[in-house]
Backbone as CSV, one residue per row, in Angstrom:
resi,resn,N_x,N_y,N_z,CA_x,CA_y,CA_z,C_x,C_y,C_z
1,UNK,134.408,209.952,164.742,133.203,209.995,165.580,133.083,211.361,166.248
2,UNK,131.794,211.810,166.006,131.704,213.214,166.866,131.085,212.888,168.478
3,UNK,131.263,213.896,168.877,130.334,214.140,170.632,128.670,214.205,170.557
4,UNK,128.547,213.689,170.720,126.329,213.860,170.667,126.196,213.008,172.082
5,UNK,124.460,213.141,171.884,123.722,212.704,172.888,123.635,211.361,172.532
6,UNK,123.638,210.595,173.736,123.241,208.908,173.252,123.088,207.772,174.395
7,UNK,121.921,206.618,173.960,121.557,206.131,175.306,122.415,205.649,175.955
8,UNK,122.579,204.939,177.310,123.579,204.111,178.303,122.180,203.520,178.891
9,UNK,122.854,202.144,179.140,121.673,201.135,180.222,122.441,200.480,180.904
10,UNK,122.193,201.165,182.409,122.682,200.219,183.537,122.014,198.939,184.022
11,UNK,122.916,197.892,183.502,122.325,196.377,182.985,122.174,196.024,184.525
12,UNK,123.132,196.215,185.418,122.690,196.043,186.940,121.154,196.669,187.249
13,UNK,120.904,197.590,186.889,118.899,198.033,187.017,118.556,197.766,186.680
14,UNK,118.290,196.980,185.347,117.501,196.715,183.763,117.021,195.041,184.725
15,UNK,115.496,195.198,184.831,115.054,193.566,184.622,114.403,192.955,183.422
16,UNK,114.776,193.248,182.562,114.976,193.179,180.954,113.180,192.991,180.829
17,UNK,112.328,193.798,181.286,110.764,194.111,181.212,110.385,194.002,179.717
18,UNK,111.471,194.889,179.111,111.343,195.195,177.549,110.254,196.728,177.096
19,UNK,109.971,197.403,177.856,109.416,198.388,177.856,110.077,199.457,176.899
20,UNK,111.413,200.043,177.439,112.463,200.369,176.506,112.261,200.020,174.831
21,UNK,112.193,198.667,174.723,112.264,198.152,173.282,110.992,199.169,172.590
22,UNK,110.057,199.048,172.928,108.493,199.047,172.326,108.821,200.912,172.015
23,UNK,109.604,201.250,172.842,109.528,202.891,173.154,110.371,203.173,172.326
24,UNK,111.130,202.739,171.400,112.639,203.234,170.790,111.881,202.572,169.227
25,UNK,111.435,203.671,168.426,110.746,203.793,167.180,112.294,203.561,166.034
26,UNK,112.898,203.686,166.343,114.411,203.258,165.491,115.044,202.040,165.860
27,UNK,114.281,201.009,166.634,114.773,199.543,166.914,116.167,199.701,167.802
28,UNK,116.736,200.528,168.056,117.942,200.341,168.767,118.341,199.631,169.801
29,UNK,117.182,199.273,170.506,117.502,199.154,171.964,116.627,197.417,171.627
30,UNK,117.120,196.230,172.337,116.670,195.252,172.072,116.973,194.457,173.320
31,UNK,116.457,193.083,173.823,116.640,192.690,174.899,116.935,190.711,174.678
32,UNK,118.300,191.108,175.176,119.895,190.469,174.572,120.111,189.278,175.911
33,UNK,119.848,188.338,176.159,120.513,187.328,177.636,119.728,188.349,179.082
34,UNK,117.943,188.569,178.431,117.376,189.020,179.702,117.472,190.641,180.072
35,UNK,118.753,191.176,179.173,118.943,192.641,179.771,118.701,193.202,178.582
36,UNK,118.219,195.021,178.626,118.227,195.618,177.765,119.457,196.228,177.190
37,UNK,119.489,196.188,175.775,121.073,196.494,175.487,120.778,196.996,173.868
38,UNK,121.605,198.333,174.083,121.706,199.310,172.546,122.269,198.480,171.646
39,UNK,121.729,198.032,170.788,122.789,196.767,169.719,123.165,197.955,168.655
40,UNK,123.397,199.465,168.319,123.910,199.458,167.514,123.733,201.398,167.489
41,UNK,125.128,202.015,168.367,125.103,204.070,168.074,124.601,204.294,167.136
42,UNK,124.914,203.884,165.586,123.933,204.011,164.558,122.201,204.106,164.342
43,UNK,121.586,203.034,165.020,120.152,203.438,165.285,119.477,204.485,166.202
44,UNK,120.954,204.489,167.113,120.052,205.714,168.441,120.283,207.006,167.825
45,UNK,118.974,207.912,168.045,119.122,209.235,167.545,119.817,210.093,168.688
46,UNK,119.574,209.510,170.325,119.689,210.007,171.036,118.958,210.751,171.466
47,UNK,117.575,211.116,171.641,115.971,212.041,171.540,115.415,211.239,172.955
48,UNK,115.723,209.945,173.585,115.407,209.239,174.952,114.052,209.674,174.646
49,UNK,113.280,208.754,173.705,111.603,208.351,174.261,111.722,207.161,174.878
50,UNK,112.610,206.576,175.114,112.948,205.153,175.861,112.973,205.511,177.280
51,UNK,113.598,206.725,177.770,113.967,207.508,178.911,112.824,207.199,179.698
52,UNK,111.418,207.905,179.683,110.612,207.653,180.505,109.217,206.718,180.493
53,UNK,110.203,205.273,179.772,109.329,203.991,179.794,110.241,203.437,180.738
54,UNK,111.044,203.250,181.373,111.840,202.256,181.977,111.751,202.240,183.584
55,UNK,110.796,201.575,184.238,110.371,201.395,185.384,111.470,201.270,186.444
56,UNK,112.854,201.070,186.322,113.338,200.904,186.968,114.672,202.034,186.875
57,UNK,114.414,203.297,186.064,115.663,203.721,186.248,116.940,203.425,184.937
58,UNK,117.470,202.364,184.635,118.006,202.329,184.271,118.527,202.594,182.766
59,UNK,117.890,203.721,182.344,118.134,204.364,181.266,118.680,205.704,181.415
60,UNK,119.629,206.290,180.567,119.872,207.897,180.521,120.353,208.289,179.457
61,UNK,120.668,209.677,179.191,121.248,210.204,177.716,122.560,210.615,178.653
62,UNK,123.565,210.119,177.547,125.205,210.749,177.990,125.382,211.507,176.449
63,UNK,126.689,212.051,177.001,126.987,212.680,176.080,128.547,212.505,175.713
64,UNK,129.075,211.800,174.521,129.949,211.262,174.237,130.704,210.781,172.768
65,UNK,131.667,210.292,172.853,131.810,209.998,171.552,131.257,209.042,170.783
66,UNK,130.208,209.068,170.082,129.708,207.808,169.595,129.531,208.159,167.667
67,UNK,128.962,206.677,167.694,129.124,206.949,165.767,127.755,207.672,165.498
68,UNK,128.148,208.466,164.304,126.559,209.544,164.097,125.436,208.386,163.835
69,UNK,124.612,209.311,163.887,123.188,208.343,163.745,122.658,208.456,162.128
70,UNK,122.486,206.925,161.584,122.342,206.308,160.177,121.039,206.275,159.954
71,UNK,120.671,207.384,159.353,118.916,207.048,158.807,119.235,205.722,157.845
72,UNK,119.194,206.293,156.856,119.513,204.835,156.064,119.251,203.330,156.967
73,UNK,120.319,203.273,157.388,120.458,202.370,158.562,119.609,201.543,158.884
74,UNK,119.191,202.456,159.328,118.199,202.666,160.585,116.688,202.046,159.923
75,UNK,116.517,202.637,158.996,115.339,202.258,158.085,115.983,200.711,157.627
76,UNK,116.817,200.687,156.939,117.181,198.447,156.927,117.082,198.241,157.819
77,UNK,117.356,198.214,158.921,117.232,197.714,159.924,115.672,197.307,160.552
78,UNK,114.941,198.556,160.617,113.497,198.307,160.736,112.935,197.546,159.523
79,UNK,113.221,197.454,158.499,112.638,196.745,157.246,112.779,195.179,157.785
80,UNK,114.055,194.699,158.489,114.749,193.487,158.673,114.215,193.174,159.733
81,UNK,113.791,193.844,160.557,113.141,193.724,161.889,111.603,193.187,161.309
82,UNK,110.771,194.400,160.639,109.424,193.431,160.121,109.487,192.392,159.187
83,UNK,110.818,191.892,158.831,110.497,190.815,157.968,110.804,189.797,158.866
84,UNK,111.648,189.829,160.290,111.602,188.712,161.011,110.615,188.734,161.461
85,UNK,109.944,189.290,161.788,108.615,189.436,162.451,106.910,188.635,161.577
86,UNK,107.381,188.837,160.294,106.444,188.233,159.089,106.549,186.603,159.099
87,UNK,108.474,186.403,159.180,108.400,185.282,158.805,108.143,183.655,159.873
88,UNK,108.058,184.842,161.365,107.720,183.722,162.462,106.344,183.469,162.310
89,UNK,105.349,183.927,161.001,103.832,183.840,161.373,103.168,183.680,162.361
90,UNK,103.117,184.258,162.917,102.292,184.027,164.406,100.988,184.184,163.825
91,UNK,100.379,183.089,164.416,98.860,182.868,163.856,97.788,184.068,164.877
92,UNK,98.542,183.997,166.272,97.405,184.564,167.286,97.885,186.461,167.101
93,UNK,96.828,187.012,166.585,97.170,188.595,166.383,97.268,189.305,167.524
94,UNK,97.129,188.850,168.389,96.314,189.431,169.712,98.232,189.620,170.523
95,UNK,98.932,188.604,170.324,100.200,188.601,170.515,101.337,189.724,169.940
96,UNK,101.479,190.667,170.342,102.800,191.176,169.732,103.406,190.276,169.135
97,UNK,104.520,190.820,167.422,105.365,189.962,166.854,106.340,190.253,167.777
98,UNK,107.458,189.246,167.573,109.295,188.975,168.192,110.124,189.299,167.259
99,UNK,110.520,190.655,167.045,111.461,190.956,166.096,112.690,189.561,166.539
100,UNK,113.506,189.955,165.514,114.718,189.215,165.687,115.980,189.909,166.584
101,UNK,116.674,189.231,167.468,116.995,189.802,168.885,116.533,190.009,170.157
102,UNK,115.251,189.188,169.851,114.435,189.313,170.996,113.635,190.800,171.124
103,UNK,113.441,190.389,172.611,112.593,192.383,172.966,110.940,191.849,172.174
104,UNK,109.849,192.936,172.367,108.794,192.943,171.461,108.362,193.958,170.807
105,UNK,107.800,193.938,170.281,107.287,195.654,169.364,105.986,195.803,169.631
106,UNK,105.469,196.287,170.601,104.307,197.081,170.853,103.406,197.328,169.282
107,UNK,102.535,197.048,169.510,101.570,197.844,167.678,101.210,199.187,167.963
108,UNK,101.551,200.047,169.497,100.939,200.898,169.741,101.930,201.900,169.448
109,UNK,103.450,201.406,169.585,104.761,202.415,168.696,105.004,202.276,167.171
110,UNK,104.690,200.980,166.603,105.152,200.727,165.289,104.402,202.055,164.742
111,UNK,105.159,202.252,163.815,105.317,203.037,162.657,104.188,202.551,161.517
112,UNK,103.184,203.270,161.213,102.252,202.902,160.313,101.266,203.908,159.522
113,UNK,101.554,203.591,158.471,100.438,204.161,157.461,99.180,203.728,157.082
114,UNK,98.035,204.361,156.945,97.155,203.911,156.364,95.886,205.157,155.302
115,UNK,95.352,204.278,154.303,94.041,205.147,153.885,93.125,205.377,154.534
116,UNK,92.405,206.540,154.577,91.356,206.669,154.938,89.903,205.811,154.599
117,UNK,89.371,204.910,155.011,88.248,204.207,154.777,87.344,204.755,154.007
118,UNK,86.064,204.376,153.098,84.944,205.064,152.784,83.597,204.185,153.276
119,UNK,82.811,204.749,153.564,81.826,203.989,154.400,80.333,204.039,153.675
120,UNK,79.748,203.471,153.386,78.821,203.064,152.345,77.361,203.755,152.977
121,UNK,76.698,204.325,152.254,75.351,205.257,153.226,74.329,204.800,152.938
122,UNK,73.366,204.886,153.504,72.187,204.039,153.107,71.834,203.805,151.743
123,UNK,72.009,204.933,150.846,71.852,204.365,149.921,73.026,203.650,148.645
124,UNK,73.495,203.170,149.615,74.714,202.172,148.923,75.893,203.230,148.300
125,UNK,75.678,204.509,148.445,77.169,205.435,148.016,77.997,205.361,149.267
126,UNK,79.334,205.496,148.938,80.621,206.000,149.781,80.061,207.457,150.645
127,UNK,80.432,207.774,151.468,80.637,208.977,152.251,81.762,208.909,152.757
128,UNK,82.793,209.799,152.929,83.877,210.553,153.632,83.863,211.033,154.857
129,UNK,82.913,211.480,154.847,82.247,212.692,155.884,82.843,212.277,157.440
130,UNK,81.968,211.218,157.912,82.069,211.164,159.015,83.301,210.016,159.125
131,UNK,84.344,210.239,158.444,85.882,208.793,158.396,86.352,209.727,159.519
132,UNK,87.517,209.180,160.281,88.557,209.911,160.762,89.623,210.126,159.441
133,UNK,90.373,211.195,159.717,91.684,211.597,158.988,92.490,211.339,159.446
134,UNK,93.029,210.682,160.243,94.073,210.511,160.782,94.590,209.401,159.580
135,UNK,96.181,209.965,159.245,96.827,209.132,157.879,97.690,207.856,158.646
136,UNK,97.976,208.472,159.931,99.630,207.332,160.110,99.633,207.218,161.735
137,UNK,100.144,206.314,162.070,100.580,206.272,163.937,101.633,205.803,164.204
138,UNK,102.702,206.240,165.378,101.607,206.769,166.388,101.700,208.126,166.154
139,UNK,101.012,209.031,166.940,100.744,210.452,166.935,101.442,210.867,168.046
140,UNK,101.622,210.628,169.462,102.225,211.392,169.872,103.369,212.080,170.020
141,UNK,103.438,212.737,170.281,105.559,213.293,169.358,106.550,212.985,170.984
142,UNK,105.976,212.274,171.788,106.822,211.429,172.815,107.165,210.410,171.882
143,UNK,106.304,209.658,171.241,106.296,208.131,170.190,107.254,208.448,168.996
144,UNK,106.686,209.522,168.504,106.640,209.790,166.795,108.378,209.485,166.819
145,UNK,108.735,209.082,165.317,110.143,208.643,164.859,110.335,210.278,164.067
146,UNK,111.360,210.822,164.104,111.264,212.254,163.456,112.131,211.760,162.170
147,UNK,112.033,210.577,161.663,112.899,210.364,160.167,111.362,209.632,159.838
148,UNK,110.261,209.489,160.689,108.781,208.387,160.404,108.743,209.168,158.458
149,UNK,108.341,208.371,157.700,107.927,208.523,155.961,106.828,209.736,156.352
150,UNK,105.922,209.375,157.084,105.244,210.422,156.809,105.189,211.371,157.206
151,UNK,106.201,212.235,157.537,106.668,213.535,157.938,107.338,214.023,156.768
152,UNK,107.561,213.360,155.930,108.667,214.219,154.398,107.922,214.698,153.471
153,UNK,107.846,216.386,153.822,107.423,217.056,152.907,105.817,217.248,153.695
154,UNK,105.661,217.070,154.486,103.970,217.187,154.650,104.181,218.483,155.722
155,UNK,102.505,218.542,155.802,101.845,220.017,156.161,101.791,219.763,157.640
156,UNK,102.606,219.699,159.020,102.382,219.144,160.126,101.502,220.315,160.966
157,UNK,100.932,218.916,161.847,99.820,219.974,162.664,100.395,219.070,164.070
158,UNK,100.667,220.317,164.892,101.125,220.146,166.274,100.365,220.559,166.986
159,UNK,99.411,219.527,168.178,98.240,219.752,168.751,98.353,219.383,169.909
160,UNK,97.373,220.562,170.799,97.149,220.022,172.323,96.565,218.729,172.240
161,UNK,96.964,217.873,173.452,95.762,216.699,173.408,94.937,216.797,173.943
162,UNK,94.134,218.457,174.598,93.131,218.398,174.694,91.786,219.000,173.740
163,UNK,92.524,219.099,172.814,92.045,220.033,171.737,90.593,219.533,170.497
164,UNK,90.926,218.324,170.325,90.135,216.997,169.691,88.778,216.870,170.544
165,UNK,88.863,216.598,171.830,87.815,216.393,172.928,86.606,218.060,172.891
166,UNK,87.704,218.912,172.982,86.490,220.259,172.812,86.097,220.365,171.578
167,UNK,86.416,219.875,170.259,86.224,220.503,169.113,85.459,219.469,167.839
168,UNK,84.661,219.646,167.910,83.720,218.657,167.316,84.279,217.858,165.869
169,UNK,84.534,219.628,165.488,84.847,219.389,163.502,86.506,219.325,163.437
170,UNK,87.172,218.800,164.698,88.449,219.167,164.261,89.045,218.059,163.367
171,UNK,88.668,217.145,162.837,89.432,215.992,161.732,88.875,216.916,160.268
172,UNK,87.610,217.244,160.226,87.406,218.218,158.543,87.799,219.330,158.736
173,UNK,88.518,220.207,159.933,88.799,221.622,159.662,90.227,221.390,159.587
174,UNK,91.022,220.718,160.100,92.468,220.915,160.535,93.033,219.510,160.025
175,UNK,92.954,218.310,160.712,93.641,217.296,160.338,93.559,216.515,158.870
176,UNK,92.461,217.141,158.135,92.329,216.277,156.763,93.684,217.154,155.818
177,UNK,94.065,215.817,154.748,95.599,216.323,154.555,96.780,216.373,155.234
178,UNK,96.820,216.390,156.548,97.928,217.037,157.417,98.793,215.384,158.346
179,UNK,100.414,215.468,158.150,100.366,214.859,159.756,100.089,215.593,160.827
180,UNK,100.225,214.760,162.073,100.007,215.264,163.033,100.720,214.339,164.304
181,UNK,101.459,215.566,165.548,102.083,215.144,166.488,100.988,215.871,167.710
182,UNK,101.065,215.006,168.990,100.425,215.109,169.900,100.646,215.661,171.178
183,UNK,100.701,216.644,171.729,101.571,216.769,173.425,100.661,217.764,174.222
184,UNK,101.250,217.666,175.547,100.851,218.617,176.024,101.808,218.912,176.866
185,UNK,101.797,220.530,176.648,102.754,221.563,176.922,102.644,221.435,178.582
186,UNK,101.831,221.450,179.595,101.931,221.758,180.933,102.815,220.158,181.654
187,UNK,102.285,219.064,181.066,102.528,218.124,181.896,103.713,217.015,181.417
188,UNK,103.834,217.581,179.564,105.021,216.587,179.268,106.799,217.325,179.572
189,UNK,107.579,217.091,178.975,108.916,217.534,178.948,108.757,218.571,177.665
190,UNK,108.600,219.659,177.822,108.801,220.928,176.969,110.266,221.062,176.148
191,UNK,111.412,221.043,177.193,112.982,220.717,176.726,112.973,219.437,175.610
192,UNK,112.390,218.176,175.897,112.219,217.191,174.883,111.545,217.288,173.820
193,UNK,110.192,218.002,174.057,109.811,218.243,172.725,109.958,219.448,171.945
194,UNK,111.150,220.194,172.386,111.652,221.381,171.244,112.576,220.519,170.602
195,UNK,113.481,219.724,171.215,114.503,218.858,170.386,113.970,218.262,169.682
196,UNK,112.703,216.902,170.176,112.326,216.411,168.850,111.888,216.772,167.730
197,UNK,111.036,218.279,168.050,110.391,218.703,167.299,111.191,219.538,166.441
198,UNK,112.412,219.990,166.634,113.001,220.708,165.593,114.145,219.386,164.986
199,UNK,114.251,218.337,165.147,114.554,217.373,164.475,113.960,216.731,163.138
200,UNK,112.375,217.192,163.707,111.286,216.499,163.076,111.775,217.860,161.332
201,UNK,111.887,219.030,162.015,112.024,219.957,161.094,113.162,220.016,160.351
202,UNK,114.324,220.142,160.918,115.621,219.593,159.922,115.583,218.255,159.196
203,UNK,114.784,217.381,159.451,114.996,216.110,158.545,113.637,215.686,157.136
204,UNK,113.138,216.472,157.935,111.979,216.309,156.655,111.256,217.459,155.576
205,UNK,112.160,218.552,155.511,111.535,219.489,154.832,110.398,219.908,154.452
206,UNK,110.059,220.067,155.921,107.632,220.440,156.345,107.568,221.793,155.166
207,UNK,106.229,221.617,154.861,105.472,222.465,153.905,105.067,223.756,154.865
208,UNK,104.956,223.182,155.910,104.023,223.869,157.112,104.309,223.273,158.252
209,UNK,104.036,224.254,159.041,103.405,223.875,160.698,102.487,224.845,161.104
210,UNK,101.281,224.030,161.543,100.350,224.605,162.113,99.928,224.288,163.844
211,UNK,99.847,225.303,164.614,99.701,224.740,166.494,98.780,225.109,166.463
212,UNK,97.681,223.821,166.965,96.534,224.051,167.500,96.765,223.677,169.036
213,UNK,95.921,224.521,169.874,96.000,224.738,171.152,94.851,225.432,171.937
214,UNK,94.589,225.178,173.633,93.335,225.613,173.574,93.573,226.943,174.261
215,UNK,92.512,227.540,175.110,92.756,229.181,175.406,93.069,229.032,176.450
216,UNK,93.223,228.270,177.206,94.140,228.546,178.670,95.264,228.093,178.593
217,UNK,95.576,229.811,179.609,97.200,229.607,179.487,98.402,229.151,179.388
218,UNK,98.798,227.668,180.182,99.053,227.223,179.990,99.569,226.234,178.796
219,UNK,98.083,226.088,177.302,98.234,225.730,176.410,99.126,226.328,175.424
220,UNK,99.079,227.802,175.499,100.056,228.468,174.764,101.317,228.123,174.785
221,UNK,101.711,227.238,175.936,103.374,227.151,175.551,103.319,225.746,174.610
222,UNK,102.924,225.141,173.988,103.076,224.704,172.694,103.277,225.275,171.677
223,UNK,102.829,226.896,171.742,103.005,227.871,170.822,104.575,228.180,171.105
224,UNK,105.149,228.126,172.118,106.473,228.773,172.557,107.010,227.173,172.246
225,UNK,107.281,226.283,172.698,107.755,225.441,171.913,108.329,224.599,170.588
226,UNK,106.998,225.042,169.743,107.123,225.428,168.391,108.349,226.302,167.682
227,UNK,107.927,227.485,168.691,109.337,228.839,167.840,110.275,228.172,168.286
228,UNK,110.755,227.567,169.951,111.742,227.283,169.637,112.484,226.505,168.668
229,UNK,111.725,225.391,168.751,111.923,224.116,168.106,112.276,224.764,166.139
230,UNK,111.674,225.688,165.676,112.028,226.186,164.611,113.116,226.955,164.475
231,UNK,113.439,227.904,165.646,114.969,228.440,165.747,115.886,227.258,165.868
232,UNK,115.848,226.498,166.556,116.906,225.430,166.655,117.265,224.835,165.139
233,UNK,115.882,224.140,164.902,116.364,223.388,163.778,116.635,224.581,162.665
234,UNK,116.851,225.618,162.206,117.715,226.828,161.817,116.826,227.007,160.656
235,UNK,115.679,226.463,160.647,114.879,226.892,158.886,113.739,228.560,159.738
236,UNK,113.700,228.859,158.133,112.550,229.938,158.092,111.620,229.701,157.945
237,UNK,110.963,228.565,158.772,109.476,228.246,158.867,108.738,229.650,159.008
238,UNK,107.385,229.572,158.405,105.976,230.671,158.867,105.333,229.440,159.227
239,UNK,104.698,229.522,160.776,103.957,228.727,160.833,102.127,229.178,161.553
240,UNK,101.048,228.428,161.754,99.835,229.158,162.001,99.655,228.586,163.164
241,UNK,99.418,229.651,164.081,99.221,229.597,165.815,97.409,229.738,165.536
242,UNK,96.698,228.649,166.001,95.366,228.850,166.196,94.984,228.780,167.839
243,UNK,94.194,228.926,168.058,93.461,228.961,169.757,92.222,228.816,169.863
244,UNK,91.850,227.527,170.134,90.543,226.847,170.447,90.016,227.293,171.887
245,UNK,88.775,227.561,171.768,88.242,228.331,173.199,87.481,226.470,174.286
246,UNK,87.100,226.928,175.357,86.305,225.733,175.718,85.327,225.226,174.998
247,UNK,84.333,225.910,173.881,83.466,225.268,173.797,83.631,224.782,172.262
248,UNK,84.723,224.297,172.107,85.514,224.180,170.773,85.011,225.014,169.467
249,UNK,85.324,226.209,169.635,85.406,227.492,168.331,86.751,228.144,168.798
250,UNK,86.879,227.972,166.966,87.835,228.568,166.474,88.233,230.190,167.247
251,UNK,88.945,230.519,168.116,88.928,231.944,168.939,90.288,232.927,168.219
252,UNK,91.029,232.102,167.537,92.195,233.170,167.171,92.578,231.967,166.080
253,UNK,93.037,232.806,164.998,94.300,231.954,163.794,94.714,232.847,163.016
254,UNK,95.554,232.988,163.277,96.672,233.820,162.914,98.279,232.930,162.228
255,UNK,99.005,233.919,161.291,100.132,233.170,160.827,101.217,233.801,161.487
256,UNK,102.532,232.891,162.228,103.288,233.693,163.129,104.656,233.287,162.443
257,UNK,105.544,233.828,162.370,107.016,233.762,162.194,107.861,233.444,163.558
């Protein structure tokens, strides 16, 4: 066993809410006789998006000897998790499923793919045009699983979340083709998302990264986040720094090393 990062839950704080559960995209964390409890070092990556769901405190990252973390694993495990979840049929949709072990799974963390729709135009043809692109959820890279399928091998686009709201055409200029992770640089954990994000980069061998971001200052450190997150995870990414102005146009795109 090596030294890494990895969760601890002080079961004396934990009023087993289950918040934790919904937040931990690798099933690790499950809620066991009322309390929340890691059923297994193997599923935790140690990355704490569980960290700041837990209303009461009782979550943290230590650093210790534990067993490395099992993609493989990790993926049976979630497979075994939606098949308990299939086979309780719950008739009412409106209900979160009950994996097995208790805890619940949020639909707003699960891990999901989908096609893009085609929408029929007056005169009875398909149009594209006005679909969203968005391929998979969730999007934000607080949520996102950095082993998630659809990160292997794809063209990622790392975006302000205020960037969508100013920019009219941004699903046909930028997001068609592309995943995409969500943050914002002023108000989330910057330190957390260079780790995840250069996780996201050592495990899935990206085609690309592209940062969209808007022109105040502040937004740019998603751009500084990025490099780090690419020095860490140790590849020779080129990736494209763009800069959306207020009145959503394109103001700078450029390719940066």
């Amino acid at each position: 066993m090596a030294v890494r990062d990895i969760v601890i839950i002080d079961e004396e704080k934990c009023n087993g809410c289950g918040q934790c559960v919904t937040a931990c995209a690798e099933g690790a964390i499950e809620i066991v006789d009322g309390k929340a409890r890691l059923i297994g070092e193997i599923y935790c990556d140690g990355l704490g998006a569980c960290l700041g769901e837990c209303p009461q405190g009782a979550i943290r990252i230590e650093k210790r000897e534990a067993s490395a973390f099992d993609e493989k694993a990790t993926k049976a495990h979630l497979a075994q998790q939606v098949q308990g979840r299939q086979a309780e049929k719950i008739s009412d949709r409106s209900i979160p499923a009950k994996p097995a072990g208790g805890g619940f799974v949020c639909p707003g963390t699960r891990t999901q793919q989908f096609q893009k729709p085609l929408r029929p135009t007056a005169a009875g043809e398909t149009d594209d045009s006005a679909c969203s692109e968005l391929s998979h959820w969730p999007v934000q890279l607080m949520l996102v699983s950095p082993h998630a399928p659809y990160f292997k091998n794809a063209d990622l686009l790392l975006v302000a979340d205020c960037v969508p709201f100013a920019m009219a055409g941004f699903h046909s200029r930028f997001l068609r083709g592309r995943s995409i992770a969500v943050g914002c640089p002023k108000l989330d954990n910057s330190e957390f998302y260079v780790e995840k994000l250069a996780e996201i980069i050592r495990s899935n061998a990206l085609k690309s990264l592209a940062v969209v971001h808007m022109e105040v200052p502040c937004c740019f450190g998603l751009t500084q986040i990025a490099k780090k997150a690419v020095e860490a995870a140790g590849e020779n990414l080129v990736f494209e720094d763009i800069t959306i102005d207020l009145q959503g146009n394109v103001l700078i795109q450029e390719r940066r090393k």
